[in-house]
Biopython code that builds the backbone (N, CA, C, O; Angstrom):
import numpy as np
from Bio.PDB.StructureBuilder import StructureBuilder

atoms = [
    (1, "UNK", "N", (-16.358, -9.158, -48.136)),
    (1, "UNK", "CA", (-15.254, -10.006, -47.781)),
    (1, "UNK", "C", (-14.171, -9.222, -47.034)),
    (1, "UNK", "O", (-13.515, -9.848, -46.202)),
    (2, "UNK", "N", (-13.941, -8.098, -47.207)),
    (2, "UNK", "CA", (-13.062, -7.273, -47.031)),
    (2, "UNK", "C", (-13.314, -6.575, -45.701)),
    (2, "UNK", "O", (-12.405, -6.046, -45.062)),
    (3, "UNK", "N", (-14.375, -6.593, -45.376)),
    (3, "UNK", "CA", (-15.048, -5.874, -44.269)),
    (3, "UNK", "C", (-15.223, -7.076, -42.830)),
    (3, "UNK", "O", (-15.275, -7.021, -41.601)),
    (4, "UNK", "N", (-15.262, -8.036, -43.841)),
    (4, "UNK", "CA", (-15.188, -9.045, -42.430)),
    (4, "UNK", "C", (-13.910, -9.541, -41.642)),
    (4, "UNK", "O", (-13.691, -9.692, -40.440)),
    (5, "UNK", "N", (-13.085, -9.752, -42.881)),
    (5, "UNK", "CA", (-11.475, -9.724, -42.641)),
    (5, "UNK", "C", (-11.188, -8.492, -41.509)),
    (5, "UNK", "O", (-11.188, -8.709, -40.297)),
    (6, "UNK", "N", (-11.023, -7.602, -41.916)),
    (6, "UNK", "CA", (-11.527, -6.304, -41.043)),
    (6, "UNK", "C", (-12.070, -6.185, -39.930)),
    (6, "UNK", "O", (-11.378, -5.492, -39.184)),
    (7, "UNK", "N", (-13.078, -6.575, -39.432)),
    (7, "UNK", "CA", (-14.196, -6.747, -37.944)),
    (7, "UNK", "C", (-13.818, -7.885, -37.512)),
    (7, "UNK", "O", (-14.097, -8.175, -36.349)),
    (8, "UNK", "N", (-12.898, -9.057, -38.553)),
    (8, "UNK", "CA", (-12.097, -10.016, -37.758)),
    (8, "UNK", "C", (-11.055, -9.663, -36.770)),
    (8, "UNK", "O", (-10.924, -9.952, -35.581)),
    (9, "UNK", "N", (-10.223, -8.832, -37.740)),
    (9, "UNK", "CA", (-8.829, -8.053, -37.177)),
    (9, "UNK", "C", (-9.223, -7.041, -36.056)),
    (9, "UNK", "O", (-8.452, -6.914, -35.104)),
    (10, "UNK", "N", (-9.942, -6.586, -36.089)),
    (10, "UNK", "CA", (-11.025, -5.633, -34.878)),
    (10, "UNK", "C", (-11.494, -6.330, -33.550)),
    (10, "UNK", "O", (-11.508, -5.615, -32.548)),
    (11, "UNK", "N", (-11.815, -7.418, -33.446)),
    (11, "UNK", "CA", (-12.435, -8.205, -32.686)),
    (11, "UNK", "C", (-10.917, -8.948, -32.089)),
    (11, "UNK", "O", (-10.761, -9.127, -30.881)),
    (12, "UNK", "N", (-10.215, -9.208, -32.764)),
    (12, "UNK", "CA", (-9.159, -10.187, -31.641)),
    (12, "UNK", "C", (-8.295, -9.292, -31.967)),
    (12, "UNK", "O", (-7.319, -9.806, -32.513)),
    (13, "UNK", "N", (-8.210, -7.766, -31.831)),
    (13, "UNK", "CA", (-7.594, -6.608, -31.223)),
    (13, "UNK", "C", (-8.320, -6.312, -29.981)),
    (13, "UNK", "O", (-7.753, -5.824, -29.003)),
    (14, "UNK", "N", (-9.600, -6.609, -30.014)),
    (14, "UNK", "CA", (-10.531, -5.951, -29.275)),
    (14, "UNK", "C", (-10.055, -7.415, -27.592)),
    (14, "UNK", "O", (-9.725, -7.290, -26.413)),
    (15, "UNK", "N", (-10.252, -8.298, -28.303)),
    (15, "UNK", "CA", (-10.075, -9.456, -27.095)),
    (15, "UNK", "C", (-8.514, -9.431, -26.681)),
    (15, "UNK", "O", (-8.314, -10.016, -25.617)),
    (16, "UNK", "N", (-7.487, -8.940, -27.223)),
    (16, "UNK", "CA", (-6.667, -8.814, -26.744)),
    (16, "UNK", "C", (-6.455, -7.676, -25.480)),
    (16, "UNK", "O", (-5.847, -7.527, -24.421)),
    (17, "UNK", "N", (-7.344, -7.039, -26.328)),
    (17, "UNK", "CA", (-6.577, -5.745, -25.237)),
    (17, "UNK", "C", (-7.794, -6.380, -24.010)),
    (17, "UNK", "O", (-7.217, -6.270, -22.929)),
    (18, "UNK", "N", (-8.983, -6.887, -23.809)),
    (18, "UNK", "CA", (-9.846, -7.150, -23.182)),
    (18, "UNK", "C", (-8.962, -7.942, -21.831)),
    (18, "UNK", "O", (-8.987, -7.845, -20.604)),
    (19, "UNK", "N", (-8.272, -8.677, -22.742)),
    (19, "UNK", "CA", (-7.458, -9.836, -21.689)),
    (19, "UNK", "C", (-6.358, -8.663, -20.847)),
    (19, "UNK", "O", (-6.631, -8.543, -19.653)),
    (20, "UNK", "N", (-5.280, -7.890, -21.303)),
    (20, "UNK", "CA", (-4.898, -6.929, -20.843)),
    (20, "UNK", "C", (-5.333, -6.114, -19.518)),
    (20, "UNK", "O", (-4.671, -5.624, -18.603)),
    (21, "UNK", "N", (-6.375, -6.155, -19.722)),
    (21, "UNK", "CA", (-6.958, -4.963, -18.973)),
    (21, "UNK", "C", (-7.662, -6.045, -17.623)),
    (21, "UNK", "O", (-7.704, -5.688, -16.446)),
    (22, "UNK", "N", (-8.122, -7.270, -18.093)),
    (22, "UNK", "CA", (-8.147, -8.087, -17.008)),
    (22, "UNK", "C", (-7.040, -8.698, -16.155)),
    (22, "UNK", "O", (-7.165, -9.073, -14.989)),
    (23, "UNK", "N", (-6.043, -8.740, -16.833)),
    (23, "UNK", "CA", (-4.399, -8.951, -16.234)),
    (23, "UNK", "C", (-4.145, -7.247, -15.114)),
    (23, "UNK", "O", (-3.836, -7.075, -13.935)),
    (24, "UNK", "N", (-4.335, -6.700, -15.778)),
    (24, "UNK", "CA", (-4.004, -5.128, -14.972)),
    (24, "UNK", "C", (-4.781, -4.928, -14.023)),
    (24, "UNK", "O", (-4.213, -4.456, -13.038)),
    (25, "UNK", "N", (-6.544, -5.203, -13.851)),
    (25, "UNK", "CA", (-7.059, -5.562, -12.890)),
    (25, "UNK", "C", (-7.184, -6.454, -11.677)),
    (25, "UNK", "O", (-7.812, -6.266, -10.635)),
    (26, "UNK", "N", (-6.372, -7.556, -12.094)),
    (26, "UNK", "CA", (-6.115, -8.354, -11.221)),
    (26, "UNK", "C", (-4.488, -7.930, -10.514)),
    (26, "UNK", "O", (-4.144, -8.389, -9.425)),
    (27, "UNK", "N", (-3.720, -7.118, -11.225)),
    (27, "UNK", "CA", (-2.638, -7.228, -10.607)),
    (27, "UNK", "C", (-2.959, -5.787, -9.083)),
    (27, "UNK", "O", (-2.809, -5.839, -7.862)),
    (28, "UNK", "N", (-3.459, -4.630, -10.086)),
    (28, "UNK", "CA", (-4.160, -3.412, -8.827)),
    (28, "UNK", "C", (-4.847, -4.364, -7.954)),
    (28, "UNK", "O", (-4.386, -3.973, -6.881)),
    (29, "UNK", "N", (-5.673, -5.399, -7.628)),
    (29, "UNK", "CA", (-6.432, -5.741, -6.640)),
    (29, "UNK", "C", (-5.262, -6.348, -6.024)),
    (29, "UNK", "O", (-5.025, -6.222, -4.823)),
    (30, "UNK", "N", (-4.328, -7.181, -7.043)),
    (30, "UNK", "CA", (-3.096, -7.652, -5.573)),
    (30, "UNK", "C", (-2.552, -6.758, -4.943)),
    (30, "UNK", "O", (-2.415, -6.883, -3.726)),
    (31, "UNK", "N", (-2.034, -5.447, -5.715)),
    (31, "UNK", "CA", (-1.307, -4.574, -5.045)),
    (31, "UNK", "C", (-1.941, -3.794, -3.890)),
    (31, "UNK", "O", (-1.319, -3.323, -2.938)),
    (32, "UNK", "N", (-3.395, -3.712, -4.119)),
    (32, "UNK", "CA", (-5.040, -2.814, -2.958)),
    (32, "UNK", "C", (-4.159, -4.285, -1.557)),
    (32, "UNK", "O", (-3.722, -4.121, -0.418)),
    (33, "UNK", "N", (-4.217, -4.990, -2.050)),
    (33, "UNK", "CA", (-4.400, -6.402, -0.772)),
    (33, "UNK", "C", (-3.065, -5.922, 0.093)),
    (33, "UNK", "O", (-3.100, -5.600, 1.281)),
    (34, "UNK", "N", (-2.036, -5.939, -0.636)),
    (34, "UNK", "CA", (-0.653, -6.247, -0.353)),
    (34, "UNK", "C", (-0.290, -4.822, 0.605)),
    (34, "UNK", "O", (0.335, -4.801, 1.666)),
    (35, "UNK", "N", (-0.944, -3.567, -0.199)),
    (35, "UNK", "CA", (-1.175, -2.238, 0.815)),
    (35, "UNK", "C", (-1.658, -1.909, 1.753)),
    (35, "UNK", "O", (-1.385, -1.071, 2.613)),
    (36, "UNK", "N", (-2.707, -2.852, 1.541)),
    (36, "UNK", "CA", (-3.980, -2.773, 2.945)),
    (36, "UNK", "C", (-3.276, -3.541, 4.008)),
    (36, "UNK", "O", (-3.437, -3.205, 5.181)),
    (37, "UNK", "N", (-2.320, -4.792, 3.620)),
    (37, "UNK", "CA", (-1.979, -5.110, 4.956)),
    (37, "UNK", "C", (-0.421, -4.792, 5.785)),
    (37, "UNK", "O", (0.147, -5.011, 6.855)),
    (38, "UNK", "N", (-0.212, -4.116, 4.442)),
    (38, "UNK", "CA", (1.614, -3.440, 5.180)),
    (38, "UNK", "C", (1.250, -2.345, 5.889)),
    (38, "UNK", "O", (1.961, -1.905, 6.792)),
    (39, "UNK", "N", (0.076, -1.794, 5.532)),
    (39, "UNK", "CA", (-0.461, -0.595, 6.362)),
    (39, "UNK", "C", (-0.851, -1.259, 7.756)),
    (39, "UNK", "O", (-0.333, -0.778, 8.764)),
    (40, "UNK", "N", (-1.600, -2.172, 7.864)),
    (40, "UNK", "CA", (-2.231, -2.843, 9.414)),
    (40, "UNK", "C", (-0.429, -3.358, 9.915)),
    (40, "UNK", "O", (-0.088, -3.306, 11.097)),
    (41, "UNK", "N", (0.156, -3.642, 9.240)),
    (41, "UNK", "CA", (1.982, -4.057, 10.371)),
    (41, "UNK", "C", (2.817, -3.007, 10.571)),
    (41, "UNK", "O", (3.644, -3.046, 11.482)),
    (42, "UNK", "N", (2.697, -1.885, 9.702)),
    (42, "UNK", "CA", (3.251, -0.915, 10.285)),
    (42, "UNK", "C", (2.385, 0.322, 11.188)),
    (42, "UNK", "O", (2.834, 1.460, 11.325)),
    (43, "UNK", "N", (1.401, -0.027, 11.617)),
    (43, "UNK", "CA", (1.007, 0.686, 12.039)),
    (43, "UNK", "C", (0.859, 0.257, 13.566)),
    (43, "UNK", "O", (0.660, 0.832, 14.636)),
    (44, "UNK", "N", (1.100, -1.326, 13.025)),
    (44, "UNK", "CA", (1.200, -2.042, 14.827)),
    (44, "UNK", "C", (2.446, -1.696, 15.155)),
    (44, "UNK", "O", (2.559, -2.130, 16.301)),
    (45, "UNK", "N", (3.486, -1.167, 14.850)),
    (45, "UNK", "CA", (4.330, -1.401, 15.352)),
    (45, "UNK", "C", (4.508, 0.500, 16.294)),
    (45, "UNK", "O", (3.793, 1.488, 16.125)),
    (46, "UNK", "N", (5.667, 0.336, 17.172)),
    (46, "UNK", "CA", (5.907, 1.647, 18.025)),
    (46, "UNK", "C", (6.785, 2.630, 17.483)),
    (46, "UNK", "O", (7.994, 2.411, 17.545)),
    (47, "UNK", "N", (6.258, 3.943, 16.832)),
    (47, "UNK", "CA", (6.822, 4.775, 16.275)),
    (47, "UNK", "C", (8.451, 4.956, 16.830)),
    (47, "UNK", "O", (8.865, 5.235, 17.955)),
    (48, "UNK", "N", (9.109, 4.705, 15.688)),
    (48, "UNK", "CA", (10.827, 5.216, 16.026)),
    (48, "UNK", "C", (11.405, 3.358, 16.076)),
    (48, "UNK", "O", (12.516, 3.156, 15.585)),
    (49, "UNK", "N", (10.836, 2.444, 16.506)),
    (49, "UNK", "CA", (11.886, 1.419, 16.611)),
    (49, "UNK", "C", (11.843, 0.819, 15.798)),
    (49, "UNK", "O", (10.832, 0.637, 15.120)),
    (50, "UNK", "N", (13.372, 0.126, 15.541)),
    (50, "UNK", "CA", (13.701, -0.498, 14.280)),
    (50, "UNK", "C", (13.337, -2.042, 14.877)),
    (50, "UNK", "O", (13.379, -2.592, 15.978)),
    (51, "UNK", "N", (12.879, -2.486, 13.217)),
    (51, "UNK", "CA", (12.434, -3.746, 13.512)),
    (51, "UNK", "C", (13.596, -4.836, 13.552)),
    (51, "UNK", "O", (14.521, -4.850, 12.740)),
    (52, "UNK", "N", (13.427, -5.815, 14.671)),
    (52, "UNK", "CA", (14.269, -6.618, 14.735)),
    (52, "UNK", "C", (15.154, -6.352, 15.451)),
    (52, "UNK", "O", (15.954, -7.274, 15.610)),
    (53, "UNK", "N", (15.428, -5.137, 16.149)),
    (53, "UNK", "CA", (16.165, -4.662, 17.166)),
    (53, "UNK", "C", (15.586, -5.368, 18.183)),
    (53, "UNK", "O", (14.364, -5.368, 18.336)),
    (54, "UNK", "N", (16.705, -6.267, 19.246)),
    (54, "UNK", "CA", (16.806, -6.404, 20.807)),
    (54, "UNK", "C", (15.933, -5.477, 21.717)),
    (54, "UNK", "O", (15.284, -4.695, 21.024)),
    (55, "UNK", "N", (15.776, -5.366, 22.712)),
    (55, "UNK", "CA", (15.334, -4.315, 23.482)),
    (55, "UNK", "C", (16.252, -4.223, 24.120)),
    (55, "UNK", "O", (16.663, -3.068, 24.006)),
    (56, "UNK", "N", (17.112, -5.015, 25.030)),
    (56, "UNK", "CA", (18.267, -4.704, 25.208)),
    (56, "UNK", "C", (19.697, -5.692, 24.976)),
    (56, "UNK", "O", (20.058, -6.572, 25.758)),
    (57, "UNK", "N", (20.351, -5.326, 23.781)),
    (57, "UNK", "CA", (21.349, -5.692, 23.432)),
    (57, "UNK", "C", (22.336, -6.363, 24.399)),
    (57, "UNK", "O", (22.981, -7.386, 24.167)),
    (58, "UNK", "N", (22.348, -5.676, 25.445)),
    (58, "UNK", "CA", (23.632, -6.137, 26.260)),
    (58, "UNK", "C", (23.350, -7.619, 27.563)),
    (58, "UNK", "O", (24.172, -8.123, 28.328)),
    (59, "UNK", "N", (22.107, -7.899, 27.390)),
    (59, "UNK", "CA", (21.131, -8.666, 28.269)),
    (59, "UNK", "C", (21.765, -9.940, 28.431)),
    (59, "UNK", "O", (22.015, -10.377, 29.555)),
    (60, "UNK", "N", (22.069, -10.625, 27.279)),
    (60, "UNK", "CA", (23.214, -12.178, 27.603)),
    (60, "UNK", "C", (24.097, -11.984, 28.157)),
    (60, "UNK", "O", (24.649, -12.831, 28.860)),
    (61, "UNK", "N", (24.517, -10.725, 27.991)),
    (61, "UNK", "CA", (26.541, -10.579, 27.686)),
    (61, "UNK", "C", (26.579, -10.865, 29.437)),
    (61, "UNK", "O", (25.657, -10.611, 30.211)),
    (62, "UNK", "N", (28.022, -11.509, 29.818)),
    (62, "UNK", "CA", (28.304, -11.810, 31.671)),
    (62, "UNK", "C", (29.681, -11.491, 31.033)),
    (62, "UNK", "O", (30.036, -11.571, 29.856)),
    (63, "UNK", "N", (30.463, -11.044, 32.318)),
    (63, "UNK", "CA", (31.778, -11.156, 32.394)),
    (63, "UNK", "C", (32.493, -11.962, 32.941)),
    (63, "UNK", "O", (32.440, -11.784, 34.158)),
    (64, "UNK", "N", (33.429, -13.122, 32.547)),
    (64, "UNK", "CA", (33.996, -13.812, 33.647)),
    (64, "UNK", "C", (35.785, -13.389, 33.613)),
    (64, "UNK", "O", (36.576, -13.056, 32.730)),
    (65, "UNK", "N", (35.846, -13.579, 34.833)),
    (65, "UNK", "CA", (36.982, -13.066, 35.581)),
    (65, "UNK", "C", (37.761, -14.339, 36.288)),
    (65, "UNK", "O", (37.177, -15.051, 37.106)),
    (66, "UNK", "N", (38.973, -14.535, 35.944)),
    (66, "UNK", "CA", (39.366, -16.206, 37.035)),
    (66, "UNK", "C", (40.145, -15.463, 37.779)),
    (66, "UNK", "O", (40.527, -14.315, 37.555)),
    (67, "UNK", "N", (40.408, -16.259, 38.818)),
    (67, "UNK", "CA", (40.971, -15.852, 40.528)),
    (67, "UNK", "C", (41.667, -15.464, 40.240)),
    (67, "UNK", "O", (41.872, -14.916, 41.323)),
    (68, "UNK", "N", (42.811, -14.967, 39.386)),
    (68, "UNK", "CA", (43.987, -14.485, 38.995)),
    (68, "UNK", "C", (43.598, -12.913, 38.787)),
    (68, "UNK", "O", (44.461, -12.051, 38.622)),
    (69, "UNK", "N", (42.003, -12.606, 38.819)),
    (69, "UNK", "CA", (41.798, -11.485, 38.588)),
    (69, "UNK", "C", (41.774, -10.810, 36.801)),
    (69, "UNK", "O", (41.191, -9.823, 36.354)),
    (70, "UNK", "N", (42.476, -11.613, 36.259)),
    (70, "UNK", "CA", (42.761, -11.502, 34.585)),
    (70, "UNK", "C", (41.340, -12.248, 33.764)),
    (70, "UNK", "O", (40.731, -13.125, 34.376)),
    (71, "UNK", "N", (40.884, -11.837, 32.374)),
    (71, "UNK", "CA", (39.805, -12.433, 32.011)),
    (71, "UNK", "C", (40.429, -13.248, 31.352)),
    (71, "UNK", "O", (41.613, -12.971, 31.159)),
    (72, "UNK", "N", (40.061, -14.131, 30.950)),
    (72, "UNK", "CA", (40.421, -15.625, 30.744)),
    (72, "UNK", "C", (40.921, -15.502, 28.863)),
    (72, "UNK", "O", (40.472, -14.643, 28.104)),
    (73, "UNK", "N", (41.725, -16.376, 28.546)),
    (73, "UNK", "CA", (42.268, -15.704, 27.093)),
    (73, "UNK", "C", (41.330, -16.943, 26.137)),
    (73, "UNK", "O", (41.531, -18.130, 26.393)),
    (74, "UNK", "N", (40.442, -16.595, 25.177)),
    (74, "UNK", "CA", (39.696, -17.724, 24.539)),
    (74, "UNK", "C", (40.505, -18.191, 23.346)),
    (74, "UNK", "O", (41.235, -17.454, 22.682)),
    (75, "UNK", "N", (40.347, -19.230, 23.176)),
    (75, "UNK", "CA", (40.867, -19.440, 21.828)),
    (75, "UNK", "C", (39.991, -20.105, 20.252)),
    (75, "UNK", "O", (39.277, -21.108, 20.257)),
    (76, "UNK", "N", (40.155, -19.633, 19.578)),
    (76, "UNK", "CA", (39.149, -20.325, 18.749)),
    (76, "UNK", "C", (39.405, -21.559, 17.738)),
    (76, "UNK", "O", (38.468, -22.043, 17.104)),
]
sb = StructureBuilder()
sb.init_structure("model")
sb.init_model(0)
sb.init_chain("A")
sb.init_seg("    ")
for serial, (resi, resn, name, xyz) in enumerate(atoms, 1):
    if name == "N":
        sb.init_residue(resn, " ", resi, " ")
    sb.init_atom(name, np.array(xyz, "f"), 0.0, 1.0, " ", f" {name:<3s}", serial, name[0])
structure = sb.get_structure()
């Protein structure tokens, strides 16, 4: 009686940690996925430039000037 109580308590120690270790396996295969493909986007990209940087910043910018020669005063 005592021994089964026992190999009871053994067995859903045993399935616990079983489930564990299938949780931890599944989380390393997300993390293998999630590595494998930050590696393929940073590797597309061109050593030294920051992402999300313009190529050239100043490309919209115009100056306007009215006949007075003075730039015009904006108001907001």
């Amino acid at each position: 009686m005592a021994n089964d109580k026992i190999l009871k308590n053994l067995r859903e120690k045993m399935d616990s940690f079983i489930c564990a270790m299938k949780n931890q396996l599944i989380f390393n295969k997300m993390l293998e996925t999630q590595l494998a493909y930050l590696a393929t986007v940073v590797a597309s990209f061109e050593h030294g430039k920051i992402l999300g940087k313009p190529e050239d910043p100043i490309e919209g910018v115009k100056l306007v000037i009215t006949r007075f020669g003075k730039p015009p005063v904006w108001s907001n």
